[in-house]
Every structure is written in structure tokens, then in C-alpha cells.
C-alpha positions, -999 to +999 in steps of 0.1 A: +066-068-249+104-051-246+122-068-218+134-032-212+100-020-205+097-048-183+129-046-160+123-009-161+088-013-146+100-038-121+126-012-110+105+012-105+084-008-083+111-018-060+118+019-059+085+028-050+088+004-019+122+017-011+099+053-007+073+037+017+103+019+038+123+055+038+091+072+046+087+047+077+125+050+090+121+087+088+093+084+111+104+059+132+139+071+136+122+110+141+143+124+112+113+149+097+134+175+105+169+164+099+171+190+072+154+216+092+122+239+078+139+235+046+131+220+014+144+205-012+180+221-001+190+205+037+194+234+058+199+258+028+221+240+016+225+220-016+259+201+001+252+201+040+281+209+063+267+198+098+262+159+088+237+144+113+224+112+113+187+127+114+200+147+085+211+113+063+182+097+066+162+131+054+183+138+025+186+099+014+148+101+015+146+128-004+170+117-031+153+081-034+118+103-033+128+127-067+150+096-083+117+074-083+096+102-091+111+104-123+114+066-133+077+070-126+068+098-148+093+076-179+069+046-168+041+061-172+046+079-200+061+042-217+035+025-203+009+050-224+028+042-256+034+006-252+002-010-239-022+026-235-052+002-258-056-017-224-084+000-206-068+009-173-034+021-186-041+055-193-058+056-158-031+039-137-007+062-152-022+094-141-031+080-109+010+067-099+020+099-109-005+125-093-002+108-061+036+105-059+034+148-065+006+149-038+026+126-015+061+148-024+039+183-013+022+166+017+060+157+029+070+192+015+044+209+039+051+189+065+089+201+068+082+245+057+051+248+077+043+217+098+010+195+100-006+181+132-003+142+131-037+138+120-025+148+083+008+138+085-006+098+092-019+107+055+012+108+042+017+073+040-018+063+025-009+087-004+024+070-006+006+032-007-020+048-040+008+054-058+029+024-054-004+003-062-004+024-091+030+019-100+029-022-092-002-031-115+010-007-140+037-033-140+013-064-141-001-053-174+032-049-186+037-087-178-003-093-189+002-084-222+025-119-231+002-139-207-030-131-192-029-148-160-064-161-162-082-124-161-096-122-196-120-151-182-124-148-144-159-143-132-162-134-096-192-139-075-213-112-062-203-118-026-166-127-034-165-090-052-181-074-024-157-091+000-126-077-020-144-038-023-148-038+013-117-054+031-097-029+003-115+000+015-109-013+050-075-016+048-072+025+044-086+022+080-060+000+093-034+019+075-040+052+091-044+042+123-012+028+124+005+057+108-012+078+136-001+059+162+036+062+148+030+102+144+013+102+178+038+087+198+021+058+210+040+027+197+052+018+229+022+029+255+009-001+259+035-026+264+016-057+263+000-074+240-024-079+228-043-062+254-031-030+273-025-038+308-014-001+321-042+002+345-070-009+362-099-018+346-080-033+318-091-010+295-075+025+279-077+055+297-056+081+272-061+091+241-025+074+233-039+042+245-070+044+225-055+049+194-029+021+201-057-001+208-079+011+180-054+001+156-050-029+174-084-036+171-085-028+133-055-047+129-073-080+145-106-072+120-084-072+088-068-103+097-105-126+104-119-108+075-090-121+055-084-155+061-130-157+063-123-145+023-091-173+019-114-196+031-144-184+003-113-186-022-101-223-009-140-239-008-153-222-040-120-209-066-095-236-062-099-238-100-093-204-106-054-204-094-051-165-095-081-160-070-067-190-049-034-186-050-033-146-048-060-150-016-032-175+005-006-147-003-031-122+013-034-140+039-001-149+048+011-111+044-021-102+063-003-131+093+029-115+091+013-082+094-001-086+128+029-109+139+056-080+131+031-056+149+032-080+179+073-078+176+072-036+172+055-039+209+076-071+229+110-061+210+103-024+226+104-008+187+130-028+169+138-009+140+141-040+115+111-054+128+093-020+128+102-017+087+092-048+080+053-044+096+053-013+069+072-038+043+041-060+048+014-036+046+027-022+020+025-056-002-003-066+013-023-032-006-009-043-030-022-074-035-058-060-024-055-034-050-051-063-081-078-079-067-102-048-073-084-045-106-098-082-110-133-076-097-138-044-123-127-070-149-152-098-134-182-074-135-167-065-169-166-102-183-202-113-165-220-088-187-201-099-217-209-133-210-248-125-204-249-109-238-235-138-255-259-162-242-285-134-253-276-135-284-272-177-283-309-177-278-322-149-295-299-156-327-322-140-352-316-103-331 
């Protein structure tokens, strides 16, 4: 495979983080409007005149937004050409880029007509799809002059249900969290892990539920993976991507709810804050490899059933 092809797609990946992170500071910093209800000019403007701070981070977002955009429409349109006789190219090309356009109009909407948070804590669970997308795209890429162990991996029934449902999960965890960022709630409990605001010791506001329902969710993700590392540590040490790629996940996973821990003592840190949606964001993407693994599993088990079949029954 062309190193270009390869540097290219490892680009674009990092650029496709650099959109979540941008995405994050925006909301963090409350910069959704630094442009005003305008869009894609800033204010009407194609140069601004009144230079805010709000209105930097806006417009930076933006320009990262439509620069990645287009080195992921040229990936995915390489990608086709180069390696499109691997079954989920074609697929994980249409899916990076329909995303990133569905994640560009939610963020479009957002600024002409505004969206109640509910929506807007969408946005960044389109925005996680398509980098997915965007990052296995570039593991095939790599696949295609080494395999990494996936043309034989065989999963277990319960390790593949395991990966479906802690993946699906994660959307859960995801949103909540981008709620209570859209919400306002980052900072209405002010302990941790618990919220001690009032008497009984439980929330009494909508803000504090949903801090403590992603709190919650947050603590679910994290015993659900390291129960899984464990599965991988007992039963796949021999297969090194299952093993290895299930201590990343749960290290990330760790960081995770450590970083979330540090959003609430250091009273929003912003570098702390980025880096809980830096982990998250790798963290999907690890998940979403191993469901590109399970489909291949399934995909080698019946392979390997029809070969015995055919072992036995050699005169069919």
C-alpha cells in the first residue's frame, strides 16, 4: 500500500479528533454563538471586524470542520480505489462521510435557528460515527500489508455479545455527558462521586439528575469494561489483538472516569475538561474495531464450520 495513502489517512484521523476536541471547547468555553445566527460567514462577514474570543474559537472550528471535511471526502474516495475489494470499505466510506455532512447541518441548525439541548447533545454522537468511520477506514489501510490477526480471530458468543452491548452502551454514556455540558450542569454537584447539595443525599433537580445519571452511566461503562478485560485476560491472551486492544479499553475507559472526577474537583479545568472528551472519543474508537472484529468472527466461524463440513462429508 502507498505510504501516501497511508500518512494521508493518518492525517485525516488526527483531524477528525481535532473536530471532536473543537466541538468540546466550543461548548465548554460557550462560543456557539461567537459568530452570531450566521453561517458559514461570521457575522456576515467572510473577514470579521469585531474579533472576540467567542468568535475565534467559532470560526477556527469552523475552518478545521470544512478543512477535514474535505480530506475526508479525498479519503474516502482513495480509499474506494485502493482497497474498495475489502468488504467494509465501500461502507465505511459512505458512512465517515454522511455523518460528518449530518454533523456540519446539525451544527449549522444549531447556530440560524437554535435547537433545545436535547438535540444539540447529538451533535457530538454524530461527530464520534464519523471519526470511527474515518479511524478504521485507516486500519484497513494499514490491514492490507499486515492483518493483525483478523483474517483468523474467532470470538466467543458471549465475548461478541459483550462487545455489541457495552458499544451500544457507550452512545448512552456519551449523550448524557454531552447533555450535561448543553444543560449546564457540570458543576451542580460539586462532589464526587456522590452529590451532596441537600438533604437526603440524593438529587432534587433535574440538573442534578442528569449529572448523576451520567455519573451513574459513567460508573456502569467502567465495571462492564474491565468484567470484559478480565474475559479477554482469562480466555484470549493468545489472541494479542483481543487482549491487548481490551487493556487499552480499559485503561481509556480508567482515564475516562478519572478526568470526569477532575472536570468536577478542579471546578471545570478546561485542559482537563478536553481531555475527558479526548478519551471518550478514543475509547469509541476502540469499541467500534472491536465490532468491526466480531462481524469478522461471526464471518470466519461459519467459514470454519463449512470446512469441517466438507472435511467430513468429502464426497459432497
Amino acid at each position: 500500500m502507498r505510504k501516501s495513502l497511508k500518512w494521508f489517512a493518518v492525517l485525516t484521523t488526527i483531524g477528525m479528533l481535532l473536530i471532536l476536541l473543537g466541538g468540546a471547547l466550543v461548548t465548554k468555553t460557550e462560543s456557539g454563538m461567537g459568530c452570531g445566527r450566521s453561517w458559514p460567514l461570521c457575522n456576515g462577514q467572510l473577514i470579521p471586524t469585531d474579533i472576540t474570543i467567542e468568535l475565534v474559537i467559532e470560526l477556527a472550528h469552523r475552518v478545521v470542520s470544512g478543512t477535514v471535511g474535505l480530506m475526508v471526502l479525498i479519503l474516502s474516495y482513495w480509499s474506494w480505489k485502493a482497497i474498495g475489494h475489502i468488504r467494509e470499505t465501500k461502507f465505511l466510506s459512505l458512512l465517515s462521510f454522511s455523518f460528518l455532512v449530518l454533523q456540519g447541518l446539525i451544527g449549522a441548525g444549531a447556530v440560524i435557528w437554535g435547537q433545545s439541548d436535547f438535540i444539540l447533545a447529538i451533535h457530538f454522537g454524530v461527530s464520534l460515527i464519523s471519526f470511527a468511520a474515518v479511524f478504521l477506514l485507516t486500519l484497513l489501510i494499514f490491514e492490507v500489508d499486515k492483518k493483525f490477526e483478523a483474517d483468523k480471530l474467532i470470538l466467543d458468543s458471549r465475548m461478541r455479545k459483550h462487545i455489541i452491548g457495552v458499544t451500544l452502551y457507550s452512545f448512552v454514556v456519551v449523550y448524557t455527558g454531552a447533555l450535561v455540558r448543553h444543560v449546564n450542569a457540570s458543576l451542580v454537584c460539586r462532589d464526587w462521586p456522590l452529590c451532596i447539595n441537600t438533604e437526603p443525599n440524593i438529587p432534587n433537580s433535574f440538573h442534578e439528575w442528569v449529572q448523576m445519571g451520567h455519573r451513574f452511566a459513567a460508573g456502569l461503562i467502567f465495571i462492564w469494561i474491565a468484567y470484559i478485560t478480565y474475559l479477554a485476560i482469562k480466555h484470549y491472551r493468545h489472541q494479542k489483538v483481543v487482549y491487548w486492544g481490551w487493556l487499552v479499553a480499559c485503561t481509556l475507559v480508567s482515564l475516562q472516569v478519572t478526568s470526569g472526577a477532575l472536570v468536577v474537583l478542579t471546578r471545570l479545568n478546561l485542559f482537563i475538561a478536553l481531555s475527558h472528551a479526548f478519551f471518550i472519543s478514543c475509547l469509541f474508537g476502540v469499541l467500534s474495531y472491536f465490532i468491526l472484529l466480531t462481524s469478522r468472527s461471526k464471518k470466519n466461524e461459519i467459514l470454519l464450520k463449512q470446512k469441517d463440513t466438507i472435511t467430513i462429508n468429502p464426497e459432497q
